[in-house]
OpenMM code with the backbone's topology and positions (N, CA, C; nanometers):
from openmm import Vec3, app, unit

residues = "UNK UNK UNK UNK UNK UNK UNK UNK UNK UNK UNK UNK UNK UNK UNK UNK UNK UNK UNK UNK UNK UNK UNK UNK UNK UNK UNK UNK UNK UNK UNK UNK UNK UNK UNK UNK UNK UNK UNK UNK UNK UNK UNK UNK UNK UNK UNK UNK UNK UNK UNK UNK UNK UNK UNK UNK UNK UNK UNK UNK UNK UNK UNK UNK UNK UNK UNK UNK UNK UNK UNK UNK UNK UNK UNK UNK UNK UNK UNK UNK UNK UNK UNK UNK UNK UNK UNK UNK UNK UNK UNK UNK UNK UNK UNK UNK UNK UNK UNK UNK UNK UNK UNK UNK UNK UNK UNK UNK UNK UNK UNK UNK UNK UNK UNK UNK UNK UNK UNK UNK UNK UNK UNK UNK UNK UNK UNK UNK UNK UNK UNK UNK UNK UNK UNK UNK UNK UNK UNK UNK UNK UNK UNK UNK UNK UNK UNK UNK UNK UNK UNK UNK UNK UNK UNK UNK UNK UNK UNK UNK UNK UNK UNK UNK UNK UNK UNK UNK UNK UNK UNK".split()
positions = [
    Vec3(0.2016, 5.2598, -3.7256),
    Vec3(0.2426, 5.1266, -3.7666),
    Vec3(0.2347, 5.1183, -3.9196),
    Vec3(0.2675, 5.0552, -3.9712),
    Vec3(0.3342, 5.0698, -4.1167),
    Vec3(0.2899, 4.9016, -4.1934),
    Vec3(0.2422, 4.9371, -4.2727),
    Vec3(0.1474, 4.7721, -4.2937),
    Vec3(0.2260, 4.7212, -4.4123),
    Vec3(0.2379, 4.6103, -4.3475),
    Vec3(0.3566, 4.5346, -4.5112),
    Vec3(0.2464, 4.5376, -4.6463),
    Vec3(0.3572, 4.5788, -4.7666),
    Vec3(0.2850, 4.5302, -4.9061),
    Vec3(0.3639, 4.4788, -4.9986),
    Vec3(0.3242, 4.3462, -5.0078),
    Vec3(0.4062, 4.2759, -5.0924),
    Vec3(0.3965, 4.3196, -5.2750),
    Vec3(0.5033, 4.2665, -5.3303),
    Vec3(0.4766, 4.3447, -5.4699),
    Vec3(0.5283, 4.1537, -5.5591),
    Vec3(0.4343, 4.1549, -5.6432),
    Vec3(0.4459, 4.0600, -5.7392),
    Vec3(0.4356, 4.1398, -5.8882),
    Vec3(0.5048, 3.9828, -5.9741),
    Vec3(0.5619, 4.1112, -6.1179),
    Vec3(0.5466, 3.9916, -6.2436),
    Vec3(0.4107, 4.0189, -6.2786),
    Vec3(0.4220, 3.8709, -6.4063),
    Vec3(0.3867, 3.9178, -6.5336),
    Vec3(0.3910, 3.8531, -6.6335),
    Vec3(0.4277, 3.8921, -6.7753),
    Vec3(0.3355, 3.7642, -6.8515),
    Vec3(0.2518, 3.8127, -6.9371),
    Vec3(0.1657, 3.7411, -6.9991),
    Vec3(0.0524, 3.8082, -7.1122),
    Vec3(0.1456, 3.8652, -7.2067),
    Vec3(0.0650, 3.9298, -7.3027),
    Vec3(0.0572, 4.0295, -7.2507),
    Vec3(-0.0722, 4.1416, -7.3662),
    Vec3(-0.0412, 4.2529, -7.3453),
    Vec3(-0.0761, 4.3211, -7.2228),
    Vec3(-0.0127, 4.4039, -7.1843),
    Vec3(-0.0303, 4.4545, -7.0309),
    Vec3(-0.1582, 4.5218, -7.0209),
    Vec3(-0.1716, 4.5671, -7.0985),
    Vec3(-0.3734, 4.6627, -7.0980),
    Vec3(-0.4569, 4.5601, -7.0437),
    Vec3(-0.4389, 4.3855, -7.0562),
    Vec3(-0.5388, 4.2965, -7.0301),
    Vec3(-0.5087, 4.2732, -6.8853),
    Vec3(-0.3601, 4.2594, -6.8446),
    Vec3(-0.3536, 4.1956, -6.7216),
    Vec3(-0.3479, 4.3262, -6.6197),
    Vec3(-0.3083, 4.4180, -6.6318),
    Vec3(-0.3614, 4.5195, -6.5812),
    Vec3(-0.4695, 4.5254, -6.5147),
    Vec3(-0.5722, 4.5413, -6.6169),
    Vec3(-0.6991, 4.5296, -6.5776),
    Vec3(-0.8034, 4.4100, -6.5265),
    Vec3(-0.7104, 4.2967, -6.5218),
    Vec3(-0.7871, 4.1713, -6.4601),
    Vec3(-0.7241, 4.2078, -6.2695),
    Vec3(-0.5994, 4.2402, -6.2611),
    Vec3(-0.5575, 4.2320, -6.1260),
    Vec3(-0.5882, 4.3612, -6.0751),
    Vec3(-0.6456, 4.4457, -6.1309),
    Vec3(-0.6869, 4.5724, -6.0696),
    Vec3(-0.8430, 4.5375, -6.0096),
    Vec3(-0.8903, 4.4409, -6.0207),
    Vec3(-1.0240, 4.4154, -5.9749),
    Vec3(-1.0528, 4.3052, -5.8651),
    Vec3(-0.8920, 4.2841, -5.8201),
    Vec3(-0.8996, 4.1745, -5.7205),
    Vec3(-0.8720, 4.2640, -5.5628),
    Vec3(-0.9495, 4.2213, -5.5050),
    Vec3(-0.9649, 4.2130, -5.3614),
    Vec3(-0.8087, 4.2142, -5.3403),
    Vec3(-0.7613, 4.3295, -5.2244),
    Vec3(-0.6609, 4.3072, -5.1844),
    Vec3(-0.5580, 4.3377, -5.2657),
    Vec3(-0.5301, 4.3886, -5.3965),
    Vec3(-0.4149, 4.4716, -5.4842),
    Vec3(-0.4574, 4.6164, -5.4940),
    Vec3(-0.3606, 4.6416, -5.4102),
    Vec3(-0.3739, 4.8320, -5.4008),
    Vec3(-0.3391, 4.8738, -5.4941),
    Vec3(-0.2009, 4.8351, -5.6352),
    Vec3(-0.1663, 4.9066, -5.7460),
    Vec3(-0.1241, 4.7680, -5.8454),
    Vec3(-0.1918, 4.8531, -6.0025),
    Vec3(-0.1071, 4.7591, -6.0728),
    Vec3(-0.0727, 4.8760, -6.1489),
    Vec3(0.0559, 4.7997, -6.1981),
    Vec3(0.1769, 4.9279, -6.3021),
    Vec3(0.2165, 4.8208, -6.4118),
    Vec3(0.1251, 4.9083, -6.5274),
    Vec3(0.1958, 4.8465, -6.6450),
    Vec3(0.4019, 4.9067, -6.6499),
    Vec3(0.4503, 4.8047, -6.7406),
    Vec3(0.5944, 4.8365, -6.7525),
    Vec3(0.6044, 4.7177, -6.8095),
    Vec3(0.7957, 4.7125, -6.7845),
    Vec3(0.8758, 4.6242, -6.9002),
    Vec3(0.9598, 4.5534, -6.7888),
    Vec3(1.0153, 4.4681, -6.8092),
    Vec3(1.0912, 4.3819, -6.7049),
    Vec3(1.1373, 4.2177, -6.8359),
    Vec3(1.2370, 4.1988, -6.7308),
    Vec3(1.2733, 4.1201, -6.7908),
    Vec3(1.4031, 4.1024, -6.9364),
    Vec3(1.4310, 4.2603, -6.9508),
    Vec3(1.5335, 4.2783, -7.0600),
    Vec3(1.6659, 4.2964, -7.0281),
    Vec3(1.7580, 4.3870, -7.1284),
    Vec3(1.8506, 4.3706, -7.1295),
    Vec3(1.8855, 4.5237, -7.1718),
    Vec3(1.8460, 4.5943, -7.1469),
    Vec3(1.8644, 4.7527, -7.1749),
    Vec3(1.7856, 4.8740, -7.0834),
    Vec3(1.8499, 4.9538, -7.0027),
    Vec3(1.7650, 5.0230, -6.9175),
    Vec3(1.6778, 5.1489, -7.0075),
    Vec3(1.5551, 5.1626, -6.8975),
    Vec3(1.4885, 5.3088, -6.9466),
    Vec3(1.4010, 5.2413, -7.0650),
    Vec3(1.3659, 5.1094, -7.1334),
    Vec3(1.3259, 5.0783, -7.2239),
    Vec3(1.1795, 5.1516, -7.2418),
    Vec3(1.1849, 5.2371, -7.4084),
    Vec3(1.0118, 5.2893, -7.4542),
    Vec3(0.9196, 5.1617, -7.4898),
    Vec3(0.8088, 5.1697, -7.5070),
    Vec3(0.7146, 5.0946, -7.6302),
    Vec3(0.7542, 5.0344, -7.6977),
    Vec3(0.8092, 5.1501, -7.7671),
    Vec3(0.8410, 5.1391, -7.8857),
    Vec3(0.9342, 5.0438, -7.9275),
    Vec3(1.0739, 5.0516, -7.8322),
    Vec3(1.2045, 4.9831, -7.8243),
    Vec3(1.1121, 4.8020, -7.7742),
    Vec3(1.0345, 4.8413, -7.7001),
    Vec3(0.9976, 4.6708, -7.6612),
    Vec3(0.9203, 4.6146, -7.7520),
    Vec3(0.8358, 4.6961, -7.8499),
    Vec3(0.7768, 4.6461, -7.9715),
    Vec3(0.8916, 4.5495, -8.0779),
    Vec3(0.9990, 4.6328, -8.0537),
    Vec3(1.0666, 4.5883, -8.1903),
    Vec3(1.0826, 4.4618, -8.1419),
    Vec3(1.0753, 4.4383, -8.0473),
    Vec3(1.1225, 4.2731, -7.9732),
    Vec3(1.3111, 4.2772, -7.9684),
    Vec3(1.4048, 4.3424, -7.9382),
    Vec3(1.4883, 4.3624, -7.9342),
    Vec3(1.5498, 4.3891, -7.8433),
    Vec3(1.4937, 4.4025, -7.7229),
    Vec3(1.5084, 4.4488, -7.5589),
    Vec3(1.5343, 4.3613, -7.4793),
    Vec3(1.4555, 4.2233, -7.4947),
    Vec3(1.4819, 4.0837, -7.4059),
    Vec3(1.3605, 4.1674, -7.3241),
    Vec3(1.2687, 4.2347, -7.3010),
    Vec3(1.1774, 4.2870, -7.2238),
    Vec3(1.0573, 4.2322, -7.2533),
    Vec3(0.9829, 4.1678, -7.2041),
    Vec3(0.8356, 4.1342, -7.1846),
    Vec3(0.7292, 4.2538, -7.1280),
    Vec3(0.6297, 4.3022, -7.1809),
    Vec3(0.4974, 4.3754, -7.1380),
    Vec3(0.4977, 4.3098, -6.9853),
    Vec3(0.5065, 4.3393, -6.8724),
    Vec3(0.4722, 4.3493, -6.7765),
    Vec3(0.3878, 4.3910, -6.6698),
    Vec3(0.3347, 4.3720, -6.5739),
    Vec3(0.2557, 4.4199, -6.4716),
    Vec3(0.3445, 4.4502, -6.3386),
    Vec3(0.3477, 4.4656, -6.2272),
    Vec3(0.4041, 4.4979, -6.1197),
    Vec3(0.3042, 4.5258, -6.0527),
    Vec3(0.2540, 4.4814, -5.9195),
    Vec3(0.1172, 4.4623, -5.8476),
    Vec3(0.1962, 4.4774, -5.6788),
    Vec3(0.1081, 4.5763, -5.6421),
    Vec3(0.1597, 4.5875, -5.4620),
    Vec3(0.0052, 4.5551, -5.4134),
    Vec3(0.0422, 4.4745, -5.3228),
    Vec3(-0.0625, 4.4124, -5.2468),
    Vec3(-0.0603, 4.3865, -5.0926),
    Vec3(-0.1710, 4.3896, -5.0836),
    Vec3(-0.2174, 4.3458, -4.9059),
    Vec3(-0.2022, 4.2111, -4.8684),
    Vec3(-0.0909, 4.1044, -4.8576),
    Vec3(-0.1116, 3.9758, -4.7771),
    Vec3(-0.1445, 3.9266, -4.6866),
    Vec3(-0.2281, 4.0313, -4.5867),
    Vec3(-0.3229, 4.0425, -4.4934),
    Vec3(-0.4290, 3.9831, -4.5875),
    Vec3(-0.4272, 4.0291, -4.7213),
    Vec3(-0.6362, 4.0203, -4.7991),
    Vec3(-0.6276, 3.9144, -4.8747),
    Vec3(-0.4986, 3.9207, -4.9611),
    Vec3(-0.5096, 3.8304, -5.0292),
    Vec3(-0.3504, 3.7745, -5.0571),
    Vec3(-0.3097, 3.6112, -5.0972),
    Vec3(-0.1581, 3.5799, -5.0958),
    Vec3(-0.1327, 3.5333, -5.2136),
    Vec3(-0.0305, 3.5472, -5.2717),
    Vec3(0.0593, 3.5301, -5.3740),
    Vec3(0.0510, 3.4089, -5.4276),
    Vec3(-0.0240, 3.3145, -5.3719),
    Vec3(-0.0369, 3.1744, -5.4533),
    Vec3(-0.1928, 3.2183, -5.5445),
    Vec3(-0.2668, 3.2829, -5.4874),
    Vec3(-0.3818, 3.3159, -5.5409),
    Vec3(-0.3502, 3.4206, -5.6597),
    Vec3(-0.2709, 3.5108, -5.6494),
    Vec3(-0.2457, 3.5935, -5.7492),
    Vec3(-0.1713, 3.5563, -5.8644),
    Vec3(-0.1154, 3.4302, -5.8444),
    Vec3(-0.0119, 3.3495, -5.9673),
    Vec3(-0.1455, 3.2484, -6.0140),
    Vec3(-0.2359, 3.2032, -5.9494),
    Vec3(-0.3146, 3.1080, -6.0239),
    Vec3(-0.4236, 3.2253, -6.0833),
    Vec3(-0.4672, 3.2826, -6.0857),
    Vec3(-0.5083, 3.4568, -6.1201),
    Vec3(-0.4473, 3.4344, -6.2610),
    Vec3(-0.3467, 3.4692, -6.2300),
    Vec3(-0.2087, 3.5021, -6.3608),
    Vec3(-0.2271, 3.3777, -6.4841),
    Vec3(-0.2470, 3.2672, -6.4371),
    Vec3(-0.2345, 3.1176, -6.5173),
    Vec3(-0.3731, 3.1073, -6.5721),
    Vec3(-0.4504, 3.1662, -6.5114),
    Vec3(-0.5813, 3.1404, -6.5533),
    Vec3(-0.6353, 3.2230, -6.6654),
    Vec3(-0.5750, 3.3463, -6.6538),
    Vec3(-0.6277, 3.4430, -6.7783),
    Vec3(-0.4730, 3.4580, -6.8747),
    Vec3(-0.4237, 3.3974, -6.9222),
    Vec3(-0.3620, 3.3796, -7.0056),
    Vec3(-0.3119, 3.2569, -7.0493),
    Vec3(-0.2459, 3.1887, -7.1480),
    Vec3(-0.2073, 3.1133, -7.2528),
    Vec3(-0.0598, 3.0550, -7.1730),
    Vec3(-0.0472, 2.9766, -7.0931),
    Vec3(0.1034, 2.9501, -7.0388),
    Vec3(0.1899, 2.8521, -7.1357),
    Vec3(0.1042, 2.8316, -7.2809),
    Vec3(0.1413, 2.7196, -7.3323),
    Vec3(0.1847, 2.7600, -7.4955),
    Vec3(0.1767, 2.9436, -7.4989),
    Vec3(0.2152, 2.9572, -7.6187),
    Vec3(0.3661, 3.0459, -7.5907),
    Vec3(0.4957, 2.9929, -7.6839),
    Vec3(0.5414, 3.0827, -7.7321),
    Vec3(0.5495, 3.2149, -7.7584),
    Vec3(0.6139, 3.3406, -7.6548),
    Vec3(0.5724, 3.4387, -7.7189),
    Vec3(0.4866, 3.5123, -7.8031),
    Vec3(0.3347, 3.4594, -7.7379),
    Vec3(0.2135, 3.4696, -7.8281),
    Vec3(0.1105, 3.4649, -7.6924),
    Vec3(0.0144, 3.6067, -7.7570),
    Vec3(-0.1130, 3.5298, -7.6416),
    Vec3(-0.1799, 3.6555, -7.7223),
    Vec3(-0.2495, 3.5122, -7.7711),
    Vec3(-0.3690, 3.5780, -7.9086),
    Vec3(-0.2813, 3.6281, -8.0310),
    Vec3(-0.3781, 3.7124, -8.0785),
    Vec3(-0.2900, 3.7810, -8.1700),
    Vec3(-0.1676, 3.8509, -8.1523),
    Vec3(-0.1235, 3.8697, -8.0264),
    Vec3(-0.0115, 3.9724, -8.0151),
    Vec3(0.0965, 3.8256, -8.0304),
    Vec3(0.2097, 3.8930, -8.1016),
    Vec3(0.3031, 3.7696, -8.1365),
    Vec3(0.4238, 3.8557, -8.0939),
    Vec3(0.5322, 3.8133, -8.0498),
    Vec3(0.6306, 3.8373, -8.0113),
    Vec3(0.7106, 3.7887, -7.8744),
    Vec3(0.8215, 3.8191, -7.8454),
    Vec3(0.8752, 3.8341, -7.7361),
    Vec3(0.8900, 3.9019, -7.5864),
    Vec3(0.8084, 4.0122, -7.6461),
    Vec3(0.7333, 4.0917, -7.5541),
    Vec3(0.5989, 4.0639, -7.4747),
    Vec3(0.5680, 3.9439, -7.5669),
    Vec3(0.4148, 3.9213, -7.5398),
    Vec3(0.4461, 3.7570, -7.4475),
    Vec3(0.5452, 3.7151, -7.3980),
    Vec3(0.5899, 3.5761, -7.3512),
    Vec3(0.5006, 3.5587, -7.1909),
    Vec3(0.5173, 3.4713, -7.1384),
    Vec3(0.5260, 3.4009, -7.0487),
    Vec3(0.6169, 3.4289, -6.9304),
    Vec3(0.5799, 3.4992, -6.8361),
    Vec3(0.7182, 3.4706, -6.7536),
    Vec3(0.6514, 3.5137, -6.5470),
    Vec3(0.7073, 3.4760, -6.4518),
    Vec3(0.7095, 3.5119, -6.3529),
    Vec3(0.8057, 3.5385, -6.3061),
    Vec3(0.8404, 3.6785, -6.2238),
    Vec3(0.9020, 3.7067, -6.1693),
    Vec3(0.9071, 3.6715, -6.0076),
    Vec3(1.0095, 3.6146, -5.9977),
    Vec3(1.0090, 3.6155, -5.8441),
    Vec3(1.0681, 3.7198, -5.7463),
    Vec3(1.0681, 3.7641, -5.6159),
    Vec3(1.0671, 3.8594, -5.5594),
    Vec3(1.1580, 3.7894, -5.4637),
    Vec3(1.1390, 3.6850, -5.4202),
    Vec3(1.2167, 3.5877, -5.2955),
    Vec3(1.2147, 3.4834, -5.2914),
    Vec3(1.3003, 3.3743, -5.2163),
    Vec3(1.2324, 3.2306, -5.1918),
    Vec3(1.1374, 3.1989, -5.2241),
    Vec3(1.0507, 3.2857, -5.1074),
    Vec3(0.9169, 3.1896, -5.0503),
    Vec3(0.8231, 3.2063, -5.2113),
    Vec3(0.8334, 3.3145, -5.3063),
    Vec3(0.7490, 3.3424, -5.4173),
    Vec3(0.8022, 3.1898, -5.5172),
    Vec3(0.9527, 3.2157, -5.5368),
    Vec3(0.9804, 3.0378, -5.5566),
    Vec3(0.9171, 2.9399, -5.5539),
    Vec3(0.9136, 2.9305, -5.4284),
    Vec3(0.8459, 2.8237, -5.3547),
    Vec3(0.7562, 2.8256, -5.3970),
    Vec3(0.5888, 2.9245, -5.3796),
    Vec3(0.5217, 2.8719, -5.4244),
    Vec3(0.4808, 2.9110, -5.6054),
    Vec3(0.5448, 2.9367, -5.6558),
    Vec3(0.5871, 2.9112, -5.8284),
    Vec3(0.5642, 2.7568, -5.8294),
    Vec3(0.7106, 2.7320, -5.7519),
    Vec3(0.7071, 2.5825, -5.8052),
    Vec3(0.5956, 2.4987, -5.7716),
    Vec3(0.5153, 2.4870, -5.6481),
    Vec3(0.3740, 2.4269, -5.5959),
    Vec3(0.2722, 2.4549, -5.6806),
    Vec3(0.2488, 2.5852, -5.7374),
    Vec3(0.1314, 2.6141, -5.8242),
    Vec3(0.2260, 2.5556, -5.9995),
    Vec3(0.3194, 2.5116, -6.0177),
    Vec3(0.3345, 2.4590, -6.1453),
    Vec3(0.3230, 2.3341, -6.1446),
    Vec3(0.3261, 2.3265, -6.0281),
    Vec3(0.2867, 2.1334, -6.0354),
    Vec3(0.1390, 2.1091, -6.0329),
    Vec3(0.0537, 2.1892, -6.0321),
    Vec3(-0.0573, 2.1053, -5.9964),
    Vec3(-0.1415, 2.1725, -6.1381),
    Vec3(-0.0869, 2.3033, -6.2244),
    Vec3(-0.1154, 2.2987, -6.3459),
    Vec3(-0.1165, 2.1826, -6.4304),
    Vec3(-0.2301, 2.1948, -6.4763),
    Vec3(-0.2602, 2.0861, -6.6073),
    Vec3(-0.3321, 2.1439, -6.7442),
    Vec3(-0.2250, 2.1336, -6.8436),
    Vec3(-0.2871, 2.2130, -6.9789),
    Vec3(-0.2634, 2.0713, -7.1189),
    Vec3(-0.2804, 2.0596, -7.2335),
    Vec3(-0.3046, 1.9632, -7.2980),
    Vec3(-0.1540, 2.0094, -7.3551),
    Vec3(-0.0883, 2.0960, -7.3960),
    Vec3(0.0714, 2.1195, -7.3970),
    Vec3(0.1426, 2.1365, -7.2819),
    Vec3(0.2677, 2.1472, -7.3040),
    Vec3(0.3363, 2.1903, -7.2475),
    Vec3(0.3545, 2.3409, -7.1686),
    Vec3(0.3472, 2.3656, -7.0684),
    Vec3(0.3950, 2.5048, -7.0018),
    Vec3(0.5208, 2.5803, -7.0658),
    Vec3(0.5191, 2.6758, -7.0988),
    Vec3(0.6484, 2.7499, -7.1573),
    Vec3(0.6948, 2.8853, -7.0884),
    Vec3(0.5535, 2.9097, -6.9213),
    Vec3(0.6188, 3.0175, -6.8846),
    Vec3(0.7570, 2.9794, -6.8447),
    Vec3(0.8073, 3.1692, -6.8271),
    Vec3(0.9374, 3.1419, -6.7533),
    Vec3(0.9615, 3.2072, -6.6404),
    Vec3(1.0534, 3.1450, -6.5658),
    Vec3(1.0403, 3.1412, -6.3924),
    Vec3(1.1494, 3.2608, -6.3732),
    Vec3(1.1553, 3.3625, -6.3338),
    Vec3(1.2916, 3.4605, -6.3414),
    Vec3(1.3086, 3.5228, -6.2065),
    Vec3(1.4187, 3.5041, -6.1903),
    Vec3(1.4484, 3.6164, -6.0652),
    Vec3(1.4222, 3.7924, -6.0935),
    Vec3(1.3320, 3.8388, -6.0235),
    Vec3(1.2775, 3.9605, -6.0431),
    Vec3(1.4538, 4.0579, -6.0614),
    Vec3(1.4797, 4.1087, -6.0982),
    Vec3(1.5850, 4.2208, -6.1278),
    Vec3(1.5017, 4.3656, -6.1465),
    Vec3(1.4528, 4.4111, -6.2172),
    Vec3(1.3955, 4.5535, -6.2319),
    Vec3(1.2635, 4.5518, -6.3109),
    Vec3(1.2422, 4.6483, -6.2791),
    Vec3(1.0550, 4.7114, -6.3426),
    Vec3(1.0839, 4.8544, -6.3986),
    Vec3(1.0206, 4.8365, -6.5586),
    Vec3(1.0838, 4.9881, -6.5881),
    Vec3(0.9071, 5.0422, -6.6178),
    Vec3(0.8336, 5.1351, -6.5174),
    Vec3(0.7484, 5.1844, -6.5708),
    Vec3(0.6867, 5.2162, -6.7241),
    Vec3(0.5318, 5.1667, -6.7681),
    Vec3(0.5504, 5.1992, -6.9133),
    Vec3(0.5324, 5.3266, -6.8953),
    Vec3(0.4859, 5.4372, -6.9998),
    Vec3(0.4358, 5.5527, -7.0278),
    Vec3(0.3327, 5.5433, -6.9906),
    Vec3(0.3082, 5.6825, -6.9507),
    Vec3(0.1358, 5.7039, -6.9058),
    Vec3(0.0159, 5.6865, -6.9546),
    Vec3(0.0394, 5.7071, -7.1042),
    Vec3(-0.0898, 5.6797, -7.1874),
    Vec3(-0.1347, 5.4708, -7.1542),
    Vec3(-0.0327, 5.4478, -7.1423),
    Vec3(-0.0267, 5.2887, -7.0923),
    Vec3(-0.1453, 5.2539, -6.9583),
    Vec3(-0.1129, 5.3120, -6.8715),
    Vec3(-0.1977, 5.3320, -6.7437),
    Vec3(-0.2901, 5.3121, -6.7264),
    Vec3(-0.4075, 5.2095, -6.6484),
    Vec3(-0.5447, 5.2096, -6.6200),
    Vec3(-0.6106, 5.1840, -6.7926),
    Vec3(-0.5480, 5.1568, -6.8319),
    Vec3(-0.5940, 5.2083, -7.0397),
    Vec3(-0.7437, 5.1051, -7.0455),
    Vec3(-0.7987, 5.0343, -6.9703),
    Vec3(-0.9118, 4.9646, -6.9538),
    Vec3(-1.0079, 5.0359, -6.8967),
    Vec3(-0.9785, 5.0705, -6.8014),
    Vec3(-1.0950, 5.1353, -6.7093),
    Vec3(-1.1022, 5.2855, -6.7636),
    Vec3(-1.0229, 5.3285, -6.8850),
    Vec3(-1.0108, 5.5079, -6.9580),
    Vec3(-1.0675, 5.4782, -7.1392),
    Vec3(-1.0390, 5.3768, -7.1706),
    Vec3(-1.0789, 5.3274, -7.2628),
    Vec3(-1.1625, 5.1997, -7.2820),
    Vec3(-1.2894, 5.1453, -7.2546),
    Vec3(-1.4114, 5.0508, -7.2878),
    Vec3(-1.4129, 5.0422, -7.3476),
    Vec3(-1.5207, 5.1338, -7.4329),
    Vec3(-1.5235, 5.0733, -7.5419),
    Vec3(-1.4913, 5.0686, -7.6349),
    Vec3(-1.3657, 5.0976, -7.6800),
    Vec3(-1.2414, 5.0634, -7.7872),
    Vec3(-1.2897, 4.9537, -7.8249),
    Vec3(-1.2630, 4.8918, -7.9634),
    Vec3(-1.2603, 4.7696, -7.9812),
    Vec3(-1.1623, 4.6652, -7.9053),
    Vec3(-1.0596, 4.6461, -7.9155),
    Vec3(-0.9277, 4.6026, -7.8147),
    Vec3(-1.0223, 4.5816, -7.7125),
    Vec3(-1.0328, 4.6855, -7.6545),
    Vec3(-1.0808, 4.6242, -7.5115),
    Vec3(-1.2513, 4.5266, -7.4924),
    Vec3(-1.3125, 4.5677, -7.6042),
    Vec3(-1.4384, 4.4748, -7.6123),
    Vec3(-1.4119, 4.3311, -7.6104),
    Vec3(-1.3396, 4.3026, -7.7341),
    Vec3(-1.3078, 4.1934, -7.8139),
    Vec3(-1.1956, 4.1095, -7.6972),
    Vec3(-1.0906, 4.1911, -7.6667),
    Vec3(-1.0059, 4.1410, -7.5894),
    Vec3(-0.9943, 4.1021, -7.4354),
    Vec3(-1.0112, 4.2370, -7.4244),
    Vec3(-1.0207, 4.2305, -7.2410),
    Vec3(-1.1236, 4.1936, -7.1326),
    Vec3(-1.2236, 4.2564, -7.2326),
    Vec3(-1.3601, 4.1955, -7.1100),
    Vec3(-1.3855, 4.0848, -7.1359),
    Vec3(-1.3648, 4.0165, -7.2235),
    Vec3(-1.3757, 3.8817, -7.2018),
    Vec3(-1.2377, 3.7773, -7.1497),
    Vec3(-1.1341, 3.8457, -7.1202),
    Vec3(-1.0119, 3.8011, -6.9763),
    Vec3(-1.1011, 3.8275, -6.8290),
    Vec3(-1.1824, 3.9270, -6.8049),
    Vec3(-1.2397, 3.9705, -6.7047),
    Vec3(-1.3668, 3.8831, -6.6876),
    Vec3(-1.4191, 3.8562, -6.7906),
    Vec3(-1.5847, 3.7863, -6.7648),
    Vec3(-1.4806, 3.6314, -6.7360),
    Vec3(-1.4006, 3.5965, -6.7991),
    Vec3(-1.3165, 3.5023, -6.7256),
    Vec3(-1.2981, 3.4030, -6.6499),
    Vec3(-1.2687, 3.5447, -6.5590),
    Vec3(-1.2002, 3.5693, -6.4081),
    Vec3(-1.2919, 3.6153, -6.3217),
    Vec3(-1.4081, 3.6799, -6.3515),
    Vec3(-1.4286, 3.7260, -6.1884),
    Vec3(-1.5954, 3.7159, -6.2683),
    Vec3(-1.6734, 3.6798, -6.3780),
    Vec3(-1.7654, 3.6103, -6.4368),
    Vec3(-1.8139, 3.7491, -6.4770),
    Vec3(-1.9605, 3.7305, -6.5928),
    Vec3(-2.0228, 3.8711, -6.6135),
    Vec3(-2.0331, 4.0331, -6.5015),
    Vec3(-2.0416, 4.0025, -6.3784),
    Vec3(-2.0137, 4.0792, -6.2592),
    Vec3(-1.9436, 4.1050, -6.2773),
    Vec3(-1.8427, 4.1386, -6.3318),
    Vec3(-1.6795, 4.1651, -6.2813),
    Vec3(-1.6632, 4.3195, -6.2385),
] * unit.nanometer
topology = app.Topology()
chain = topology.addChain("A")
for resn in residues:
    res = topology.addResidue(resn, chain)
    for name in ("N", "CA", "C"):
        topology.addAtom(name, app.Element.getBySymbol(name[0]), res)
């Protein structure tokens, strides 16, 4: 028997952080940094650095909806990042660094739109709502880059405190 796994795909700054916040949740068997959201196939780093791609830093997450469901993994998503800046979350500034959810189907729609209504931030919301189209894997050095690299600064300063967060000093 063959066990369904659903795959969700959101974009919210740099991928090393969200990576590593949804790799520690109950019930997500993979997260894959990548690019989504552009306008040019096969996109590098490099090409999505320049901000010239229409590509956002991305995640791509396959999961168990037996363990855990997709309304929980989008309020996950809202909670450790900035839904209220401009192509910005923190210091990383750009277009790459935006706001966005991908949807997969309806029903992910659906509940997009239920979990945006009951958000409350002192601005305005600026993610953006997209019909999923493609996931372009990043490079490997990209990969797990939290759990291979600690104590980097980046990840001191940045990430473990997305993680103490989300899932508290335990994480």
């Amino acid at each position: 028997m063959n066990k369904e796994i659903s795959l969700a795909t959101f974009a919210g700054g740099c991928f090393w952080c969200t990576e590593a916040v949804f790799q520690r949740v109950k019930g997500v068997l993979k997260v894959t940094p990548g690019y989504s959201g552009g306008h040019i196939s096969n996109p590098t780093y490099e090409q999505v650095t320049s901000g010239d791609t229409g590509h956002a830093e991305a995640i791509q997450i396959e999961f168990d909806p037996d363990v855990v469901n997709y309304e929980y993994l989008l309020k996950i998503h809202f909670k450790t990042h900035d839904p209220t800046t401009l192509n910005q979350q923190g210091n990383d500034i750009g277009t790459q660094y935006r706001s966005i959810v991908f949807y997969h189907n309806e029903n992910q729609l659906e509940v997009i739109k239920k979990v945006l209504k009951t958000l409350t931030y002192e601005k305005p919301i600026v993610t953006e709502v997209k019909e999923f189209v493609k996931f372009y894997e990043a490079e490997d050095y990209h990969k797990n880059y939290y759990n291979e690299h600690k104590s980097q600064p980046y990840c001191q300063i940045i990430i473990k405190p997305k993680l103490e967060k989300a899932f508290g000093r335990d994480y």
